[in-house]
C-alpha positions, 0 to 999 in steps of 0.5 A: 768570276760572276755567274755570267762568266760561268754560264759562258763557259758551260755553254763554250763547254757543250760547243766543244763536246758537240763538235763533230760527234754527230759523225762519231756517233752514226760509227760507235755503240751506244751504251759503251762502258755503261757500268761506270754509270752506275754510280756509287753510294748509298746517298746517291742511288736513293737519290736517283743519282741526282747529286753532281751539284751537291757531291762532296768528299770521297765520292765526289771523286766520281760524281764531280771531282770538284766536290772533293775540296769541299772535303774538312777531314784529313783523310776519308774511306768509302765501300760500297756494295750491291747485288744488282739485277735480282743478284746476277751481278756484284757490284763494289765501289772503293774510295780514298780521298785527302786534303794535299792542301788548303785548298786542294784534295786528291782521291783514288776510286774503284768501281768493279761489275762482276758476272760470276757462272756465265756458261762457256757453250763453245765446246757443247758440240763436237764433231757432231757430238753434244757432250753437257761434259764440255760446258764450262764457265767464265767470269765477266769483269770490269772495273774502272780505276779513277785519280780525281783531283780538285781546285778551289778557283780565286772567286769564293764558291768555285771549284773546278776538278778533274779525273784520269780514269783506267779500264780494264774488262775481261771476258774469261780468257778469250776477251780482254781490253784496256781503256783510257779517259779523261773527265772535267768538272766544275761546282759553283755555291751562292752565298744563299745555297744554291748550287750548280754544277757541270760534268763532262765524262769522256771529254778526250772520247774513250778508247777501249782497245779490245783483243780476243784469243781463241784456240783454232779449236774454238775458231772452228764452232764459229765457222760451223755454227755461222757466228762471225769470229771477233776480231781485235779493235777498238771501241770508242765512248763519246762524250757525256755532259752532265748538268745539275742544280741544287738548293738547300733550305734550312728549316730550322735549327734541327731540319734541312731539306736538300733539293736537286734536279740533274739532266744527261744528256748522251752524245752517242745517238738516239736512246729510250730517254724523256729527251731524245734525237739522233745526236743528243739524248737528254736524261733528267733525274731528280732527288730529295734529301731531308736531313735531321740535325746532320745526322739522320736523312731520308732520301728519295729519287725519280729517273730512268724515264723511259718509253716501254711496250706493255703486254698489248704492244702499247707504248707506256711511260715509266720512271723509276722510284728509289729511296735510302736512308742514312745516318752519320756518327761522330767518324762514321756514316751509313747510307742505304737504298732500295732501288726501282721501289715496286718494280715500276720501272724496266730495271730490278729492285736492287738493294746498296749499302755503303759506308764512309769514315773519316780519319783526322790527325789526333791533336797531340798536348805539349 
């Protein structure tokens, strides 16, 4: 398969994506499921999540499936946990990935966003009566539980993935949903390092079907305070494409810098993005990664470009700056970011920590 051939695919893959979504979109949320965009990995978040096209091993089976192949060790590890948004939220990341052949890898991942302490004001008032007594508190949890799979293709440098994801959210006790969604990917390498790649989440569109349970109590404040009482129903996710482009350049025998450039581009409507229309908005994010011997890396990443209103009610443009380090040992590899470097941009500073570990067969002597 030449270069040609794989652009025609990418672009057979966006027609696919762009059928008929112009209509779904004008009927379904925007930000559905959102948290399984984090991202995970210290690598990746101090690269403003810019790694599709270069992802490889255990993480790849988020990123891009089609990375995990590129995977040597037999069998990889990964943990991963933040504190997102000043702490107000737990964010963790399990993976585990192995080589089921030659030219073949298969990994399982978790992401898991947890809100602890949210207080449960529906019982504050009671015939008229407000009672702090009565204030309880929930727990908002969601998770997301991936099976990735990944092919080397017959033309060298090729690789195609793909992943069958599980939802589960829970809002205390009285709202809870279970989801399901498929995603495809494909890397391709050049002899002289470059890199491509091409992601498509949700490509079946995702079903979140939601079901909420209220005791008739609870049904009542409701009623009395004018709020509309949640009904059973289903939240559809609309296909995203995610493109990126990388390139390594080998200094010398002791540094390497590693470049990457990725664009989403969302099917759900318009949103606060550099690139923006009522059916397809376009996010770019670029990231840096410099390397020393393989074993020590400096990151950084810009993304999050977005339009917000300063103090004046004027429209300004930020971005968001992030940057990590990393260092990998003979079986084991550390990665840290730091998030939204000097508050420049609408999220918080937020600091990640992840670990990767390798586990080989130990050769055995006659």
């Amino acid at each position: 398969m030449t270069l040609t051939k794989l652009k025609s695919i990418v672009l057979l893959m966006i027609a696919v994506l762009a059928l008929d979504l112009d209509t779904k979109a004008q009927s379904t949320p925007k930000y559905s499921n959102e948290y399984l965009s984090i991202g995970v990995g210290g690598r990746a978040l101090g690269m403003s999540n810019s790694v599709i096209a270069s992802a490889e091993g255990v993480t790849a089976g988020y990123w891009n499936p089609a990375g995990l192949v590129k995977q040597e060790d037999k069998l990889q590890l990964s943990f991963m946990h933040s504190n997102l948004y000043s702490g107000i939220a737990n964010y963790d990341y399990l993976g585990l990935s192995t080589k089921v052949k030659e030219n073949a890898a298969l990994s399982f991942s978790m992401v898991r966003l947890g809100v602890d302490n949210i207080p449960n004001t529906i019982d504050l008032i009671r015939n008229g009566q407000i009672n702090y007594d009565r204030v309880t508190s929930f727990s908002s949890v969601d998770y997301g539980f991936y099976v990735s799979y990944a092919q080397k293709a017959l033309k060298d440098g090729l690789r195609f993935g793909g992943s069958a994801k599980i939802i589960r959210r829970k809002g205390g006790e009285f709202a809870t949903a279970w989801g399901f969604g498929i995603d495809a990917s494909a890397q391709y390498e050049t002899d002289n390092n470059w890199q491509f790649a091409i992601v498509g989440r949700d490509i079946t569109t995702t079903f979140n079907a939601w079901k909420y349970t209220f005791t008739e109590a609870e049904e009542q404040v409701f009623v009395q305070t004018g709020n509309e009482i949640p009904i059973n129903s289903l939240e559809l996710t609309l296909p995203k494409l995610l493109l990126g482009v990388a390139k390594k350049f080998d200094v010398n025998d002791d540094f390497s810098v590693l470049t990457e450039l990725n664009l989403d581009l969302n099917t759900d409507g318009k949103r606060n993005t550099l690139i923006k229309s009522n059916f397809i908005s376009g996010d770019p994010h670029f990231g840096l990664e410099a390397g020393y011997k393989e074993r020590i890396f400096l990151r950084g990443g810009i993304g999050n470009v977005q339009q917000l209103k300063d103090l004046l009610y004027v429209q300004q443009w930020t971005l968001q700056p992030n940057m990590g380090v990393g260092l990998s040992l003979k079986n084991f590899v550390v990665d840290y970011a730091l998030t939204n470097i000097g508050n420049l941009g609408a999220g918080t500073l937020s600091h990640v920590f992840s670990v990767r570990a390798v586990i080989n067969p130990i050769a055995t002597t006659k």
